[in-house]
N, CA, C and O atoms as a MOPAC input file, in Angstrom:
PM7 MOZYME 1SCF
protein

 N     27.38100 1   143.13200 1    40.15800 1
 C     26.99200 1   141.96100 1    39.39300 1
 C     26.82900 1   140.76100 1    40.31300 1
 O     27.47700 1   139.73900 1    40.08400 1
 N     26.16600 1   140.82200 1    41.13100 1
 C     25.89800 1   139.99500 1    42.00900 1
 C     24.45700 1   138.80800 1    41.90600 1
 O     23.30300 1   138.96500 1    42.30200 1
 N     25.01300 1   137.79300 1    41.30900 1
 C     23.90900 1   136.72200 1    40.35500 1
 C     24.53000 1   135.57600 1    40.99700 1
 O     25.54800 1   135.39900 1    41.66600 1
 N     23.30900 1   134.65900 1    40.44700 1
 C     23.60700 1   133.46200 1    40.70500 1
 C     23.90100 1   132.53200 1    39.26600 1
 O     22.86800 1   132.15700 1    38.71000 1
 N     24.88100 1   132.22600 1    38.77300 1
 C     25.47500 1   131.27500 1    37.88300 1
 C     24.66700 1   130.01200 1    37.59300 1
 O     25.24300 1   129.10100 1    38.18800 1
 N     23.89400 1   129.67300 1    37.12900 1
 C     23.27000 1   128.25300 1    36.90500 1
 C     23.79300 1   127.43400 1    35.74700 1
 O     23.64900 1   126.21200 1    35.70200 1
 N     24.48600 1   128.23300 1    34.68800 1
 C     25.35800 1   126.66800 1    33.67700 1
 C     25.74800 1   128.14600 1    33.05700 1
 O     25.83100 1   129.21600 1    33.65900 1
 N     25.98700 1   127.82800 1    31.50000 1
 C     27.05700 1   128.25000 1    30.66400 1
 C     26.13600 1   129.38100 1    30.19100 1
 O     26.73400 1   130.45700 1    30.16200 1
 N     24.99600 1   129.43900 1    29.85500 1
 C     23.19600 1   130.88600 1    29.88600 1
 C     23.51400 1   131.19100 1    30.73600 1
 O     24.52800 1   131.77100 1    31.12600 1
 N     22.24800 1   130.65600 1    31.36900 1
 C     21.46700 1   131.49100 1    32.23500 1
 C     21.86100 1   131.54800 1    33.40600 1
 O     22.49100 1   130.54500 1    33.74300 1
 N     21.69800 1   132.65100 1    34.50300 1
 C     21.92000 1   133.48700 1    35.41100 1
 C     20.96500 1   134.25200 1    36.18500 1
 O     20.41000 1   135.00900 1    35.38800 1
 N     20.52200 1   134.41700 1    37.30400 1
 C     19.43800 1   134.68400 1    38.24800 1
 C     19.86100 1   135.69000 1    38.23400 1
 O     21.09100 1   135.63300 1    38.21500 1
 N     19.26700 1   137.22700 1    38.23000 1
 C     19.68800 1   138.28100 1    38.86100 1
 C     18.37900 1   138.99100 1    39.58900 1
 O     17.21500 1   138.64500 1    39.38800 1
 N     18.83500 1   140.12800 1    40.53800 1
 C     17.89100 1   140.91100 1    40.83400 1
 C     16.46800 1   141.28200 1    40.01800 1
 O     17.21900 1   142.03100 1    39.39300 1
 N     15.51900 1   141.42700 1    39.58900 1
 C     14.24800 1   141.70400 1    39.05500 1
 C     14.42500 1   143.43300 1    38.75900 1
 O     14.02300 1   144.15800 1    37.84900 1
 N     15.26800 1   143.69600 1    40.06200 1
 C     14.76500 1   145.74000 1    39.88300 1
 C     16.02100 1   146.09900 1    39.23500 1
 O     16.11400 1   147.26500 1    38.85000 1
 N     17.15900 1   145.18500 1    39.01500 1
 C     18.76500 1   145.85600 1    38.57200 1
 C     18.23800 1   145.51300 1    36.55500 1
 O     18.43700 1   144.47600 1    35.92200 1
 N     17.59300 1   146.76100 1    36.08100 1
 C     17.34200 1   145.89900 1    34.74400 1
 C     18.61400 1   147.04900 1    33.92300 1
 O     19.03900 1   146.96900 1    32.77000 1
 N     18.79400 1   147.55500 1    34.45800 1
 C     20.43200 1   147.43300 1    33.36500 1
 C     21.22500 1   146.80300 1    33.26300 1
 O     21.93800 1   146.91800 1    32.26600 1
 N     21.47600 1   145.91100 1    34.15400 1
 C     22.29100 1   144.77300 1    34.39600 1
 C     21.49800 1   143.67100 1    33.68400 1
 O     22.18400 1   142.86900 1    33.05200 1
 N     20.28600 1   143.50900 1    33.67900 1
 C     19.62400 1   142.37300 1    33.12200 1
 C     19.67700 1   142.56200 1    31.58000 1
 O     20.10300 1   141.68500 1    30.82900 1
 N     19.24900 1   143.68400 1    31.19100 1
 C     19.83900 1   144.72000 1    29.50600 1
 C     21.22600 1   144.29600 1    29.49900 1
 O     21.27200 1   144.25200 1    28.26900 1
 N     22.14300 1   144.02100 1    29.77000 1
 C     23.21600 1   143.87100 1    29.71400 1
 C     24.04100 1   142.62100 1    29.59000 1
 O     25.09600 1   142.35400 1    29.01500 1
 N     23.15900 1   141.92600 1    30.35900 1
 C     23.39000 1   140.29000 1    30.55900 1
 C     22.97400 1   140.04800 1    29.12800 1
 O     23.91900 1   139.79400 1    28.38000 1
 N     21.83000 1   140.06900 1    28.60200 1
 C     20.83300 1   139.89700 1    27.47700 1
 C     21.84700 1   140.15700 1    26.16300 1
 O     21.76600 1   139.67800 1    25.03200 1
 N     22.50000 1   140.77800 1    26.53500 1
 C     23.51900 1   141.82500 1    25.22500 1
 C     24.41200 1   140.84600 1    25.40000 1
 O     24.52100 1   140.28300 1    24.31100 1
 N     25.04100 1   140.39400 1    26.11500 1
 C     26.53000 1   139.70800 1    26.23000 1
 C     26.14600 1   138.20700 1    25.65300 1
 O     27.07700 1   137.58900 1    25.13600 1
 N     24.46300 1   137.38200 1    25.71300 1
 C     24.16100 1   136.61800 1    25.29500 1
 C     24.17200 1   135.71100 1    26.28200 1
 O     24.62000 1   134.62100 1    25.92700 1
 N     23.68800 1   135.82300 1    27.87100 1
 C     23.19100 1   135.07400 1    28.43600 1
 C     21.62900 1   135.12600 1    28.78200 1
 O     21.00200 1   135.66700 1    27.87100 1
 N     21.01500 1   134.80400 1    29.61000 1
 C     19.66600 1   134.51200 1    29.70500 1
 C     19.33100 1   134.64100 1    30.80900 1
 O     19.13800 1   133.73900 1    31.62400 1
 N     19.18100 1   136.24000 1    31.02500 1
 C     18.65000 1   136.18700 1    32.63000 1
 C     17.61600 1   135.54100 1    33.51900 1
 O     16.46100 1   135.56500 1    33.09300 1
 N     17.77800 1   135.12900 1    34.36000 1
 C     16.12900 1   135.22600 1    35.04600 1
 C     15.76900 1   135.74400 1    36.57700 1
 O     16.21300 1   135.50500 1    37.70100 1
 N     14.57000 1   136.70500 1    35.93900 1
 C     14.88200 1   138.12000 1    37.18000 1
 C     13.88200 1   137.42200 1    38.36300 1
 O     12.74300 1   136.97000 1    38.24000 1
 N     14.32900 1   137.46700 1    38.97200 1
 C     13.93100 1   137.15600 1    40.76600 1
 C     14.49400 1   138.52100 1    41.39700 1
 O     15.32000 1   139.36200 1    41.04400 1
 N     13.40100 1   138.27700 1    42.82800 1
 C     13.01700 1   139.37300 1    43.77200 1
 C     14.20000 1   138.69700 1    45.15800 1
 O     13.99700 1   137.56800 1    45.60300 1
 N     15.27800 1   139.49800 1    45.64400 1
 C     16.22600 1   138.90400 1    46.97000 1
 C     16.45200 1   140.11200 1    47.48000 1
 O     17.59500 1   140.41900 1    47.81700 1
 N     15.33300 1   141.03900 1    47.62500 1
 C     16.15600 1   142.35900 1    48.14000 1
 C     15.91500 1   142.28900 1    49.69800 1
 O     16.58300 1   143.11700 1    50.31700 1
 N     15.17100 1   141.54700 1    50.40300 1
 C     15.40500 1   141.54500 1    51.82100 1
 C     16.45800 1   141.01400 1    52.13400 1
 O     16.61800 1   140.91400 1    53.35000 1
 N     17.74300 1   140.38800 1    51.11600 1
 C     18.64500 1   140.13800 1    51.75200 1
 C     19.70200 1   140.80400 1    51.90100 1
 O     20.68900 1   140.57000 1    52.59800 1
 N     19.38300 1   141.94000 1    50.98500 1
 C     20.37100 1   143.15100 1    51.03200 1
 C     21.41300 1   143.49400 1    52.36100 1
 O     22.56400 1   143.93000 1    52.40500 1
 N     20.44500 1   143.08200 1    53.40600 1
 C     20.52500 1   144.10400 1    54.74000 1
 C     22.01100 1   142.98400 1    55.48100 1
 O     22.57800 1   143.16600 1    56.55800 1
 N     22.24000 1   142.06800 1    54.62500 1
 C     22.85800 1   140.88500 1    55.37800 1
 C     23.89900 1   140.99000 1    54.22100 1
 O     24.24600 1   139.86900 1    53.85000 1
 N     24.49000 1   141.99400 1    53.55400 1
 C     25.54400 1   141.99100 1    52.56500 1
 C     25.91500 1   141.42600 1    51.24700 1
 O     27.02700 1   141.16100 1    50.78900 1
 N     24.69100 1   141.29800 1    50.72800 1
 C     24.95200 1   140.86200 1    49.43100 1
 C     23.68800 1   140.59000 1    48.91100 1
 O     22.72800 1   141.23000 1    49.34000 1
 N     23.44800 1   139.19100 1    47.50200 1
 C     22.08000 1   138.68600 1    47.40800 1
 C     22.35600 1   137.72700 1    46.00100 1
 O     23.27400 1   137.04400 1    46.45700 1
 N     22.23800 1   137.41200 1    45.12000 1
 C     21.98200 1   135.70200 1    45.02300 1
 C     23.13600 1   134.82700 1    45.02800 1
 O     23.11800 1   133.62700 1    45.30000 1
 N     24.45900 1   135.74600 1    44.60200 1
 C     25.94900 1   134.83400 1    44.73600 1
 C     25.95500 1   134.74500 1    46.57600 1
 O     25.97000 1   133.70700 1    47.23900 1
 N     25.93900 1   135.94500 1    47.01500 1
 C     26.60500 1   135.90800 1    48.50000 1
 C     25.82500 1   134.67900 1    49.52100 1
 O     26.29000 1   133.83500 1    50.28700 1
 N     24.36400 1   135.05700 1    49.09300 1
 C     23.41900 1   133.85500 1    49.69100 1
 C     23.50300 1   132.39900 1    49.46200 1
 O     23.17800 1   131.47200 1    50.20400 1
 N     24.05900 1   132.39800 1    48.15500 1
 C     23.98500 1   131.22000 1    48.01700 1
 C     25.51200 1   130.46000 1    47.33900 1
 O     25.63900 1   129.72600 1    46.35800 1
 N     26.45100 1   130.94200 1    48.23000 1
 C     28.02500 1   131.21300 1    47.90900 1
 C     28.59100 1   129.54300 1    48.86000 1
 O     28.40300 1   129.28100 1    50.04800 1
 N     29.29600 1   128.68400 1    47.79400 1
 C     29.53600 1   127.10200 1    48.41000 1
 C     30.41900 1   127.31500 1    49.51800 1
 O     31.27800 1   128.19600 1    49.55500 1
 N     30.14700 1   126.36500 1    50.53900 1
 C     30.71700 1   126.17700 1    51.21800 1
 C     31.98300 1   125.25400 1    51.40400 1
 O     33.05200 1   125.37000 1    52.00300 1
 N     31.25200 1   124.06200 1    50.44500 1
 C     32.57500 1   123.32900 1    50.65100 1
 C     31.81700 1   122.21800 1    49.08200 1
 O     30.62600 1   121.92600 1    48.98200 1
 N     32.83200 1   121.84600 1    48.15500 1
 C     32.68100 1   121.89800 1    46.64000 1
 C     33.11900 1   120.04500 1    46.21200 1
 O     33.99000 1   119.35800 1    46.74400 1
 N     32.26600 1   119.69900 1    45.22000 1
 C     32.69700 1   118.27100 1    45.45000 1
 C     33.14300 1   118.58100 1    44.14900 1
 O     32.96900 1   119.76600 1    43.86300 1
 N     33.83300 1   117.66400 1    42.98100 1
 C     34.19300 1   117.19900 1    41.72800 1
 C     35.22300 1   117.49500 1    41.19700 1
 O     36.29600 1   117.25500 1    41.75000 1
 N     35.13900 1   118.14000 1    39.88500 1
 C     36.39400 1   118.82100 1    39.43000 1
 C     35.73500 1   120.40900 1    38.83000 1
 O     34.58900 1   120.61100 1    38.42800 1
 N     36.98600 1   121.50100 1    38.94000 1
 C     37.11400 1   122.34500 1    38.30300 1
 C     36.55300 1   122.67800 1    37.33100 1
 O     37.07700 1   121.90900 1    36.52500 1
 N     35.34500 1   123.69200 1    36.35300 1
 C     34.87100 1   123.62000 1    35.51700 1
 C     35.01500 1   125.09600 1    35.29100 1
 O     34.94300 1   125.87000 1    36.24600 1
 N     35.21600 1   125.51500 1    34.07200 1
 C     35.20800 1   126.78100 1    33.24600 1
 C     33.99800 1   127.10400 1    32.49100 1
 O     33.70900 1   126.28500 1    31.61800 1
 N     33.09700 1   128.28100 1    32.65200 1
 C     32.66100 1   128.73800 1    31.88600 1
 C     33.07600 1   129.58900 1    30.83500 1
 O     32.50000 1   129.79300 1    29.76600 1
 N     34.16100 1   130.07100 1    31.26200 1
 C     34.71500 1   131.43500 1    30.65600 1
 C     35.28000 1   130.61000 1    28.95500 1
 O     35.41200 1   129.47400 1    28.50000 1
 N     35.49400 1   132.26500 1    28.43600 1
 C     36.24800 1   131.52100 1    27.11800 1
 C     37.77600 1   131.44000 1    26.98300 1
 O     38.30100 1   132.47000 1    27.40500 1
 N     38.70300 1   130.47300 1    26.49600 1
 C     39.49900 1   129.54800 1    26.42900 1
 C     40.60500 1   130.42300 1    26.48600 1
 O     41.75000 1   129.97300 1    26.45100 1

């Protein structure tokens, strides 16, 4: 499950992982499928690529309560 998080929806995932995207869809977020498979080769792809380095504000939860 390797995505990129954009708010409390929607979520970037792979384009070719569509069971995972079937799945996302089911749980009631809002995928949106993009192509990152040349980054495969470098260990990961849209969390790992684009994983913070260093975080300004406060703490925020998506999850439920």
């Amino acid at each position: 499950m390797n995505m990129l998080v954009i708010d409390e929806r929607q979520v970037i995932a792979e384009r070719h992982h569509t069971g995972m995207l079937r799945a996302l869809e089911a749980w009631g977020f809002e995928p949106i499928p993009c192509d990152l498979l040349h980054y495969a080769p470098f260990g990961g792809s849209f969390h790992c690529a684009t994983l913070d380095i260093r975080r300004r504000g406060t703490l925020e939860s998506y999850g439920p309560d």
